[in-house]
N, C-alpha and C positions, 0 to 999 in steps of 0.2 A: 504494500500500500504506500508506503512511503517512498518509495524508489519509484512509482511510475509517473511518468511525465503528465499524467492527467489529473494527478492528487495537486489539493487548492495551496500546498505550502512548499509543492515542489519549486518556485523560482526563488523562496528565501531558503533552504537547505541545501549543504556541501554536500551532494549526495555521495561523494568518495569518503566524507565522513560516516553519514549513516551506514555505509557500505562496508566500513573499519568496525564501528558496534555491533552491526548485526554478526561480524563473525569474531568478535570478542578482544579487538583489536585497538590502543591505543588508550584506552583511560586506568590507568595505573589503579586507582580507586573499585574498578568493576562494576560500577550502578549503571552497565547497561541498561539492563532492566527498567528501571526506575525512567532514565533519558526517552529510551525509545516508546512507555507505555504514555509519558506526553505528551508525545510528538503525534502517536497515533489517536489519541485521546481528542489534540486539537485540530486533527486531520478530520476526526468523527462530526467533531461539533462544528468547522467552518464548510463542510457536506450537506452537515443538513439543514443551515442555518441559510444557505446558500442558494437549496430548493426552496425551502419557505419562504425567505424574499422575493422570490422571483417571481 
């Protein structure tokens, strides 16, 4: 969801970043988890916030 070019937050996201999370890569910390659940979280809400404006 986050990696396709038709998701509402893909022109503000590195997606070579997202790309480094989803396969456990570069946050010394490890709250992948945590990163990617609100990014998809705010991918859900500007979707369907997105339809019902329209």
């Amino acid at each position: 969801m986050l990696l396709s070019r038709k998701s509402a937050i893909a022109p503000y996201l590195n997606q070579s970043l997202i790309r480094d999370w989803l396969e456990y890569q570069g946050d010394v910390w490890g709250r992948y988890g945590v990163k990617l659940w609100l990014l998809v979280s705010l991918e859900i809400w500007l979707q369907v916030n997105k339809l019902s404006s329209s």
